[in-house]
C-alpha positions in Angstrom: -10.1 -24.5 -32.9 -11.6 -26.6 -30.7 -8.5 -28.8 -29.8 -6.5 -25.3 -29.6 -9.6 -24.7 -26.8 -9.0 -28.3 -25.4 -5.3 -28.0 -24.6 -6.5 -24.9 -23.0 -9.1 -26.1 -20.0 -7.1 -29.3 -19.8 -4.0 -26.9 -18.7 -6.1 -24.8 -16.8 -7.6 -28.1 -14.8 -4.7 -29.6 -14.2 -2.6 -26.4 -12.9 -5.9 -25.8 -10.5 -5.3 -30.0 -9.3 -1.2 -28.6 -9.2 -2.0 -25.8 -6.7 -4.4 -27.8 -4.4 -2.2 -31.2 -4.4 1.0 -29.1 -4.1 0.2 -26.8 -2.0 3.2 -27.4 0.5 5.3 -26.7 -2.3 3.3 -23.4 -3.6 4.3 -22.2 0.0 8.0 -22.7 -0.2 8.4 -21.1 -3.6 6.6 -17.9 -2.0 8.6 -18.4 0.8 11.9 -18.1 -1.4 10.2 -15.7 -3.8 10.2 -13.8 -0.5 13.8 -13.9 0.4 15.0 -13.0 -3.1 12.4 -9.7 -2.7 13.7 -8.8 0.9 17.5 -9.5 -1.0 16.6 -7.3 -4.3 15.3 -4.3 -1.7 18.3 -4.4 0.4 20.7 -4.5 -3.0 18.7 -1.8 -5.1 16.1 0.0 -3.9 17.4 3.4 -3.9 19.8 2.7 -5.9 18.5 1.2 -9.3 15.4 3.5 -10.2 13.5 0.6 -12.2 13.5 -1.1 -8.5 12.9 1.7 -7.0 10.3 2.7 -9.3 8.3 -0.9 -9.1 8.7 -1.3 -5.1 6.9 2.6 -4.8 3.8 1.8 -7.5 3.4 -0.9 -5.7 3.5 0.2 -1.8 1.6 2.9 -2.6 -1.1 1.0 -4.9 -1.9 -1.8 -2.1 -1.3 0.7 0.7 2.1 -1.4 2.1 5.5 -1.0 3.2 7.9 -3.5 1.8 7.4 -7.1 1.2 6.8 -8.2 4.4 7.6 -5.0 6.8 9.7 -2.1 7.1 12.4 -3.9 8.0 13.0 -5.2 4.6 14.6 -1.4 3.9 17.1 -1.6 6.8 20.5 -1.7 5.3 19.4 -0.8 1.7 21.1 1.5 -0.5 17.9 3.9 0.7 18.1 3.2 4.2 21.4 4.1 4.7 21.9 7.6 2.0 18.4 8.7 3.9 18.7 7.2 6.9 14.9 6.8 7.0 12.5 4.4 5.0 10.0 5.3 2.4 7.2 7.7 2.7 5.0 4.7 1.7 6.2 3.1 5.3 4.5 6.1 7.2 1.6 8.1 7.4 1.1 11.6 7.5 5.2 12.7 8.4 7.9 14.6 6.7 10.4 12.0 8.0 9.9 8.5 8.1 12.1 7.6 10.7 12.2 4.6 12.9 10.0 5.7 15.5 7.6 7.1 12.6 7.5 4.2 10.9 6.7 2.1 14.4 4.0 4.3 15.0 2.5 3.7 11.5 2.6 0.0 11.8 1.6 0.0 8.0 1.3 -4.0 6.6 4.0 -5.7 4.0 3.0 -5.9 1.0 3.0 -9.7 0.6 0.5 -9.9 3.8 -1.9 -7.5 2.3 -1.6 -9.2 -1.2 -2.8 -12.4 0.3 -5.4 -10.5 2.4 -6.4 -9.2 -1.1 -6.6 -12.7 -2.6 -8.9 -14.3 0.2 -11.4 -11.0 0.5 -11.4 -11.3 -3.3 -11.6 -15.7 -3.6 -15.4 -15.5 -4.7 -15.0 -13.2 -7.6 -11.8 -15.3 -8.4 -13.2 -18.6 -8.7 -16.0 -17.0 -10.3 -14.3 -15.8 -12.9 -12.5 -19.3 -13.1 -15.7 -21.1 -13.9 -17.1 -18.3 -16.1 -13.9 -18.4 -18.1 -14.2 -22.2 -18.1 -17.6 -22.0 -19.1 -17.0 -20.0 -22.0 -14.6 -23.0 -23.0 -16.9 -25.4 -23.2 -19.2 -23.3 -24.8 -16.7 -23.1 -27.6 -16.1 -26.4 -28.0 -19.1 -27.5 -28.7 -20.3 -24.2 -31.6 -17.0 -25.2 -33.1 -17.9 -29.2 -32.8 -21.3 -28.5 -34.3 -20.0 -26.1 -36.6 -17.6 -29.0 -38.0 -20.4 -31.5 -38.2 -22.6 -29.2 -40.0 -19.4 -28.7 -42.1 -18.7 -31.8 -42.9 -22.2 -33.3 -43.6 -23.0 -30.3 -46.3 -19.6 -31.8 -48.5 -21.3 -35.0 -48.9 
């Protein structure tokens, strides 16, 4: 158990020591994790009803409108049956329009998921060192448990 536990924070330190020494390359995989979103959305939403399905849980859950603007819907199977975006992209319209969806100015969703991380960073690493507390902890019932073990078989 308590080397099961060990493997565990070692991983968890060194992927923490991963994202702050490569953080340059955290931002070009979101970067590209951004241009395969915008390239799903134009391909499928409206058209494939799992993507369709995911893209409106999650606009309307963080209060967005595509990954990083409306314009991510231009051009998607949507876009052009409807020609307008979706309802997520406006506020308080029957037809979401371009000039409705202008006027809205609602946020991508990727902006307001970072905006989410950083209002949320204390609870996070909070969490992080109560989790990692809870580790150590661990490790040293199950050491002492061993010891105790191991000295009542003598």
């Amino acid at each position: 158990f308590f080397v099961i536990v060990l493997l565990v924070f070692i991983a968890e330190v060194v992927g923490a020591i991963m994202i702050l020494v490569f953080q340059p390359l955290a931002e070009e995989l979101i970067k590209q994790l951004g241009e395969k979103a915008v390239e799903v959305i134009k391909k499928d939403y409206g058209q494939n009803t799992d993507i369709t399905g995911l893209w409106d849980a999650t606009m309307d859950g963080l209060d967005c409108c595509g990954f990083y603007n409306y314009k991510d819907f231009t051009d998607s199977p949507f876009y052009n049956g409807n020609m307008s975006y979706p309802m997520e992209c406006c506020r308080l319209t029957i037809r979401c329009d371009s000039m409705a969806v202008q006027a809205a100015n609602i946020t991508g969703c990727f902006p307001k998921l970072v905006d989410l991380i950083e209002d949320n960073t204390v609870i996070i690493a909070a969490v992080a060192l109560g989790v990692a507390a809870l580790e150590i902890a661990a490790m040293a019932v199950s050491m002492s448990l061993y010891r105790k073990i191991g000295s009542k078989r003598r």
